[in-house]
PDB file of N, CA, C and O in Angstrom, chain B, residues numbered from 101:
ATOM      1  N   UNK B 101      41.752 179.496  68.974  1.00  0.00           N
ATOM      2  CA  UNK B 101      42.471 180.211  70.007  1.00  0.00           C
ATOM      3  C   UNK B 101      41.957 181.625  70.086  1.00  0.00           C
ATOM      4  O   UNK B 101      41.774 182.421  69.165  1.00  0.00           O
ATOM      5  N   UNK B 102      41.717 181.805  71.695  1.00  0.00           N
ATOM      6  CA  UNK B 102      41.416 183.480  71.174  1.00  0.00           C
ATOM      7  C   UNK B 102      42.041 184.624  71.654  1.00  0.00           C
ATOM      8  O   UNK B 102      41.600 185.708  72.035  1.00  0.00           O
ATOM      9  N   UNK B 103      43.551 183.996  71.524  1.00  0.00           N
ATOM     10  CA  UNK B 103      44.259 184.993  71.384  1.00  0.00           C
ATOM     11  C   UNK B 103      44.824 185.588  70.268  1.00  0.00           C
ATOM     12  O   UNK B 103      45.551 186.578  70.189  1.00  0.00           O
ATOM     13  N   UNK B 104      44.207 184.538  69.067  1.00  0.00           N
ATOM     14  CA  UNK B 104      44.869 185.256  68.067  1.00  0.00           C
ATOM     15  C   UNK B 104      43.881 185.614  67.137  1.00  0.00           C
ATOM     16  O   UNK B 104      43.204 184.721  66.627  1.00  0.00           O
ATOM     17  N   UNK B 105      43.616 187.321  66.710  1.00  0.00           N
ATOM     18  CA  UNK B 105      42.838 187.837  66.706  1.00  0.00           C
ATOM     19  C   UNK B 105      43.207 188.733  65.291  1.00  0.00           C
ATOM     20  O   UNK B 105      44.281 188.505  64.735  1.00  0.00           O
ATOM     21  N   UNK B 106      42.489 189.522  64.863  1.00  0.00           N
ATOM     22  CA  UNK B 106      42.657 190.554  63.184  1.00  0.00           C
ATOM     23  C   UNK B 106      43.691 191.785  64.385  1.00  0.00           C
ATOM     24  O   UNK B 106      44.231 192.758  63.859  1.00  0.00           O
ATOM     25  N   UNK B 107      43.807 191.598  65.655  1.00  0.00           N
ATOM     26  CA  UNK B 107      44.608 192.717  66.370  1.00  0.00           C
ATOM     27  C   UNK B 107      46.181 192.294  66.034  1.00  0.00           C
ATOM     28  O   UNK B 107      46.913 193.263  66.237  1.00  0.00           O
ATOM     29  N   UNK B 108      46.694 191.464  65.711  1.00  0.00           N
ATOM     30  CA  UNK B 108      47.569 190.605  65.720  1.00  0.00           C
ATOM     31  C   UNK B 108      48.667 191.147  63.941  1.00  0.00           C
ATOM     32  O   UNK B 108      48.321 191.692  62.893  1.00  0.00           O
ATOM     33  N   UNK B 109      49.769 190.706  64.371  1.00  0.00           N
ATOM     34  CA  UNK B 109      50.703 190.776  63.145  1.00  0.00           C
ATOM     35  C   UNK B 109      51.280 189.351  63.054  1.00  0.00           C
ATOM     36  O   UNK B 109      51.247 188.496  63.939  1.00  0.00           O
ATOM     37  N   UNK B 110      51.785 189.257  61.893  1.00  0.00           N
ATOM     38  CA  UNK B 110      52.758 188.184  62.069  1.00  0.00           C
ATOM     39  C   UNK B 110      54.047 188.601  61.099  1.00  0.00           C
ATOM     40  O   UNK B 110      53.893 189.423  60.197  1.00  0.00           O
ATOM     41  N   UNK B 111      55.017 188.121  61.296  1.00  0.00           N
ATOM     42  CA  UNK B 111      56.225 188.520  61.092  1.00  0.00           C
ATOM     43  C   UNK B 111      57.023 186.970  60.707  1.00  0.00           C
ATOM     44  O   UNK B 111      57.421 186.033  61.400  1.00  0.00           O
ATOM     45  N   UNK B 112      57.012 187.230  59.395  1.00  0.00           N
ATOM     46  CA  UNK B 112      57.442 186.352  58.480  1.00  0.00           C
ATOM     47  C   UNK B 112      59.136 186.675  58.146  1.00  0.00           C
ATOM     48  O   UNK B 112      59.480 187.853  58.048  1.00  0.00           O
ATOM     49  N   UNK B 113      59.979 185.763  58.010  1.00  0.00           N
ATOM     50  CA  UNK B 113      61.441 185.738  57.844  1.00  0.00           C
ATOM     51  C   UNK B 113      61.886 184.916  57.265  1.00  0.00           C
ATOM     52  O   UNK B 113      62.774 184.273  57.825  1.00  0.00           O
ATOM     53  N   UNK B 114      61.309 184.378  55.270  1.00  0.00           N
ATOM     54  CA  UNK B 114      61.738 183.679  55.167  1.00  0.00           C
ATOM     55  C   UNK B 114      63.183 183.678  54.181  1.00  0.00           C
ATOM     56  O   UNK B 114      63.982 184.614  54.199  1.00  0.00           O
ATOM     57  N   UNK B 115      63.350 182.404  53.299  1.00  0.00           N
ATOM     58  CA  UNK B 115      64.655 182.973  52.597  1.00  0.00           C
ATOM     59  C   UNK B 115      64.765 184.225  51.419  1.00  0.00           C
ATOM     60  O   UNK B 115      65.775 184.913  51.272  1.00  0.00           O
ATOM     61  N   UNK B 116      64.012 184.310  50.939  1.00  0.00           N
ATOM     62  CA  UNK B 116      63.766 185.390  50.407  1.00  0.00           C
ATOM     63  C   UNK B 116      62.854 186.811  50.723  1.00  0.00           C
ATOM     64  O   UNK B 116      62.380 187.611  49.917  1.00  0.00           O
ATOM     65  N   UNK B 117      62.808 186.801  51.977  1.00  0.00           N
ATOM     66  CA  UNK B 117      62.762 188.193  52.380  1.00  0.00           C
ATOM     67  C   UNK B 117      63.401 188.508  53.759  1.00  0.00           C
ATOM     68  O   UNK B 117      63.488 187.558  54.537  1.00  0.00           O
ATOM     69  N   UNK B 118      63.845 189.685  54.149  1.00  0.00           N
ATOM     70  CA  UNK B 118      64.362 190.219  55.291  1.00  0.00           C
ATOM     71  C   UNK B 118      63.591 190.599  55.986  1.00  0.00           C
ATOM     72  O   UNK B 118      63.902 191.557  56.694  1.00  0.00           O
ATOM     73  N   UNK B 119      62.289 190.043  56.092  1.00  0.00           N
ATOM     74  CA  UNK B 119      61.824 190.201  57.359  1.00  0.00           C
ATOM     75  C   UNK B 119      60.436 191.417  57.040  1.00  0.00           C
ATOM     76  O   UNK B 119      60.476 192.587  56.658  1.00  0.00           O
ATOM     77  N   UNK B 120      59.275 190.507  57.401  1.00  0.00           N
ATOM     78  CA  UNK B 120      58.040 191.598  56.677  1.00  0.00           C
ATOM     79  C   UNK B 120      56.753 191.110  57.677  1.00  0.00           C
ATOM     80  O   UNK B 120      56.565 189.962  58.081  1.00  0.00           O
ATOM     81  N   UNK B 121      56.016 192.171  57.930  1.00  0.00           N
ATOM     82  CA  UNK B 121      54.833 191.807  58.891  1.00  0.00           C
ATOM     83  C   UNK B 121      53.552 191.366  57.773  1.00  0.00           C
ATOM     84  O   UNK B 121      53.509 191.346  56.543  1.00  0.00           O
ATOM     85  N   UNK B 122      52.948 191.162  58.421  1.00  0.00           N
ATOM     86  CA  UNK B 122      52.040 190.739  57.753  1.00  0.00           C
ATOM     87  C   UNK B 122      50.652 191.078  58.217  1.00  0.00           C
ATOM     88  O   UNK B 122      50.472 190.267  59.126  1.00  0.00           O
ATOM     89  N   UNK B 123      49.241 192.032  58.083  1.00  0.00           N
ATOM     90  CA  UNK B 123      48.013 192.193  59.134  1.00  0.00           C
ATOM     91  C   UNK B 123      47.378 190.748  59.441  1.00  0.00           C
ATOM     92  O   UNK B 123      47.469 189.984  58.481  1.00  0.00           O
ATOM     93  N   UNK B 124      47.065 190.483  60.014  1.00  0.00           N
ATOM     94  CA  UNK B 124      46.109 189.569  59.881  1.00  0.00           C
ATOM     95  C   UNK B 124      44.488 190.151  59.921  1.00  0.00           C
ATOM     96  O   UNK B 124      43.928 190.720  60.858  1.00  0.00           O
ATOM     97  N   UNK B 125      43.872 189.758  58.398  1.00  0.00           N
ATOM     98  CA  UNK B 125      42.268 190.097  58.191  1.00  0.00           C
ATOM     99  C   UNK B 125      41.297 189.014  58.567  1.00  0.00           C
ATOM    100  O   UNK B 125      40.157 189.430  58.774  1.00  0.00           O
ATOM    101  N   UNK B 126      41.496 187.617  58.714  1.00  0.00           N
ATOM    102  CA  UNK B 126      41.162 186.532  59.171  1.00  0.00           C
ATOM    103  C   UNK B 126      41.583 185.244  59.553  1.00  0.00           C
ATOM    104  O   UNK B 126      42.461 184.557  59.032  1.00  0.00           O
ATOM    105  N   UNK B 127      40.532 184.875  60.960  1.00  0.00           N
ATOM    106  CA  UNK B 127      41.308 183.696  61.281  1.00  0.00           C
ATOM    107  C   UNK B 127      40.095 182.751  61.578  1.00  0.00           C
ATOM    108  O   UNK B 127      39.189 182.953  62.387  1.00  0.00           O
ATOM    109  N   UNK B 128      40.287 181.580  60.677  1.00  0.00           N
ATOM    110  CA  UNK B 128      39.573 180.380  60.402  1.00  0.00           C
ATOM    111  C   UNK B 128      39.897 179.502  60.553  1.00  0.00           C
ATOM    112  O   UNK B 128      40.710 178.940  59.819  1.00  0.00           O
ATOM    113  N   UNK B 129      39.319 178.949  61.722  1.00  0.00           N
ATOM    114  CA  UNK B 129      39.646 177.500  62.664  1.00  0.00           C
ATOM    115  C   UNK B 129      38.991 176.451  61.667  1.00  0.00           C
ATOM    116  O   UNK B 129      37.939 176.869  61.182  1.00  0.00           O
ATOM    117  N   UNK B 130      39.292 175.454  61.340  1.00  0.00           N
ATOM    118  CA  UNK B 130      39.487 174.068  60.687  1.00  0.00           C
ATOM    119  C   UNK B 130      38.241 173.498  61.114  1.00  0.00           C
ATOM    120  O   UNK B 130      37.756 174.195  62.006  1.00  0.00           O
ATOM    121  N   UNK B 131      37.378 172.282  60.762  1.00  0.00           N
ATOM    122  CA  UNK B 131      36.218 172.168  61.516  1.00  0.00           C
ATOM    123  C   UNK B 131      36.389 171.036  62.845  1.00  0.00           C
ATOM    124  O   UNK B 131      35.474 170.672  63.585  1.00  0.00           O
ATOM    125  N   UNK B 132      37.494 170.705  62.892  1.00  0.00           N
ATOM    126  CA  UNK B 132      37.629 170.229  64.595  1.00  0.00           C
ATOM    127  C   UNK B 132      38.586 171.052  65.639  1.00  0.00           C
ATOM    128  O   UNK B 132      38.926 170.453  66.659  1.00  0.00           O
ATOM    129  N   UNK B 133      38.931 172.076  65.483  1.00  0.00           N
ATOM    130  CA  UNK B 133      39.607 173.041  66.058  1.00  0.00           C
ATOM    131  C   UNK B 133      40.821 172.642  66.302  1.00  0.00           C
ATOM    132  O   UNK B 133      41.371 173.159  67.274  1.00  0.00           O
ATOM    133  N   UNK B 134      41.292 172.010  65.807  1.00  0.00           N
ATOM    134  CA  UNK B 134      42.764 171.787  65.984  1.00  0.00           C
ATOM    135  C   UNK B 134      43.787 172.661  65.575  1.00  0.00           C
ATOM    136  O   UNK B 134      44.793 172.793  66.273  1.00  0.00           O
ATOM    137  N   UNK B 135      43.587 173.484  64.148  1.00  0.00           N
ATOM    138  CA  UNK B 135      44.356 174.229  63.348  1.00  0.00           C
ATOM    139  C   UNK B 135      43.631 175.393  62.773  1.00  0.00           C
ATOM    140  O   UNK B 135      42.403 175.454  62.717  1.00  0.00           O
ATOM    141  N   UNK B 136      44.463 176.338  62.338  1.00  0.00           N
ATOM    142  CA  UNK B 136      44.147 178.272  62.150  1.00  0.00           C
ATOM    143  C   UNK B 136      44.692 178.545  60.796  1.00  0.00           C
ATOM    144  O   UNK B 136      45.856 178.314  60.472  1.00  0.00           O
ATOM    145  N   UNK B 137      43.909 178.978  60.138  1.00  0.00           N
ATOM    146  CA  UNK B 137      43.906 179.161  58.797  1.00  0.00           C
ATOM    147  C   UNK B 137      43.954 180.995  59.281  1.00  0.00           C
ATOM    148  O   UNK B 137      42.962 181.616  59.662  1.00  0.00           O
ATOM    149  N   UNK B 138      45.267 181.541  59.146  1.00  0.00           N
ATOM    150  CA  UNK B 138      45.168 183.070  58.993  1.00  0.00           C
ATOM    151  C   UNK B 138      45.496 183.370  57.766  1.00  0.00           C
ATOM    152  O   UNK B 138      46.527 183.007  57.199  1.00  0.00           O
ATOM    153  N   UNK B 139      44.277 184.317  57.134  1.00  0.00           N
ATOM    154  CA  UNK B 139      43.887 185.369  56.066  1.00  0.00           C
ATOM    155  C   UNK B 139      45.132 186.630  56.106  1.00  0.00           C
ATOM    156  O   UNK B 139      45.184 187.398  57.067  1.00  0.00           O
ATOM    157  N   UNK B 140      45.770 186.695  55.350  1.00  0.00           N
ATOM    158  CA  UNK B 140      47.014 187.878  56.199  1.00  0.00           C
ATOM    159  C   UNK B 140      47.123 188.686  54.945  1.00  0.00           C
ATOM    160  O   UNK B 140      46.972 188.190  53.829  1.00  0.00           O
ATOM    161  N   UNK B 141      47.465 190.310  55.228  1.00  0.00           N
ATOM    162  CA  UNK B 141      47.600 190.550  53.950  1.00  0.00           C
ATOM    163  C   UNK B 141      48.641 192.175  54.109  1.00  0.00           C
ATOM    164  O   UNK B 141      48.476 192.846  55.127  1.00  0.00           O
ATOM    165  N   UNK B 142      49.495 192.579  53.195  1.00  0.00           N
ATOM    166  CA  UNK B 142      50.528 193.374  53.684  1.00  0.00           C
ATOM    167  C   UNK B 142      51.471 193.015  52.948  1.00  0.00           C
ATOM    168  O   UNK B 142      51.408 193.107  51.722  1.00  0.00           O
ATOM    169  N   UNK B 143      52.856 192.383  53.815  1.00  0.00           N
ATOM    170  CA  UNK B 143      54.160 192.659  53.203  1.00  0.00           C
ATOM    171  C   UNK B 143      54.704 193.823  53.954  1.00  0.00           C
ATOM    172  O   UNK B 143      55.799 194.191  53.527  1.00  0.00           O
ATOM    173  N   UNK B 144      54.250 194.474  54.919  1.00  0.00           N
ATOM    174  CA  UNK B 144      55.041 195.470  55.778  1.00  0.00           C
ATOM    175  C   UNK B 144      56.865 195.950  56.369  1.00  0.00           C
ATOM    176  O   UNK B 144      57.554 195.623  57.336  1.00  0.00           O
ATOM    177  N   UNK B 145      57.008 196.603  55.515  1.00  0.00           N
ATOM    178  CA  UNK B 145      58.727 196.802  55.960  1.00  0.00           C
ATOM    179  C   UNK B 145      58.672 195.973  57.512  1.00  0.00           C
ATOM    180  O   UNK B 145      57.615 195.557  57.988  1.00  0.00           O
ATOM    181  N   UNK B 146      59.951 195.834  58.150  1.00  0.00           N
ATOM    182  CA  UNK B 146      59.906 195.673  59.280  1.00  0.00           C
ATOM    183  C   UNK B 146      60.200 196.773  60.022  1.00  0.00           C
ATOM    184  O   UNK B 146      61.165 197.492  59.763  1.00  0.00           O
ATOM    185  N   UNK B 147      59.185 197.032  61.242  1.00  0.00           N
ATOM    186  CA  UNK B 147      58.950 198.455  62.140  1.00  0.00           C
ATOM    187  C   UNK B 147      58.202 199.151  62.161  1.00  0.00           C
ATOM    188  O   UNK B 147      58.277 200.115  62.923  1.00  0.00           O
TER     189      UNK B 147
END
Protein backbone atom coordinates (compact mmCIF):
# COMPACT_ATOMS: atom_id res chain seq x y z
CA UNK A 1 0.00 0.00 0.00
CA UNK A 2 1.35 3.32 -0.57
CA UNK A 3 -0.24 5.02 1.66
CA UNK A 4 1.31 3.75 4.38
CA UNK A 5 4.56 5.18 4.65
CA UNK A 6 7.75 5.90 7.67
CA UNK A 7 5.34 9.48 7.47
CA UNK A 8 2.76 7.60 9.33
CA UNK A 9 2.03 6.84 13.25
CA UNK A 10 0.16 4.26 14.64
CA UNK A 11 -1.67 4.42 17.76
CA UNK A 12 -1.89 1.41 19.73
CA UNK A 13 -4.66 0.96 22.71
CA UNK A 14 -4.13 -2.08 24.13
CA UNK A 15 -5.04 -3.63 27.65
CA UNK A 16 -2.22 -2.62 29.20
CA UNK A 17 -1.54 0.67 27.99
CA UNK A 18 -3.59 3.97 27.70
CA UNK A 19 -2.94 4.68 24.57
CA UNK A 20 0.73 5.23 22.85
CA UNK A 21 1.87 6.14 19.23
CA UNK A 22 4.13 4.40 17.78
CA UNK A 23 6.82 5.95 14.52
CA UNK A 24 6.76 3.81 11.96
CA UNK A 25 10.71 3.11 10.63
CA UNK A 26 9.58 0.34 8.20
CA UNK A 27 7.18 -1.15 6.07
CA UNK A 28 7.66 -4.64 4.53
CA UNK A 29 5.21 -6.10 2.24
CA UNK A 30 5.13 -10.05 2.48
CA UNK A 31 6.29 -11.64 -0.85
CA UNK A 32 2.76 -11.76 -2.51
CA UNK A 33 1.58 -8.42 -1.35
CA UNK A 34 -1.15 -9.25 0.50
CA UNK A 35 0.14 -8.20 4.06
CA UNK A 36 2.54 -5.23 5.88
CA UNK A 37 4.97 -6.05 8.22
CA UNK A 38 5.45 -2.40 10.07
CA UNK A 39 8.94 -1.88 11.82
CA UNK A 40 7.56 0.68 14.58
CA UNK A 41 9.45 2.03 17.25
CA UNK A 42 8.57 4.66 20.24
CA UNK A 43 5.94 4.16 22.84
CA UNK A 44 4.91 7.92 22.51
CA UNK A 45 2.64 9.52 25.28
CA UNK A 46 -0.54 10.20 23.53
CA UNK A 47 -0.42 13.90 21.75
Amino acid sequence: RADITTANRIFYQGDSTNGQFFNIVAVIPDPKHTRLELLCKGGLPNG
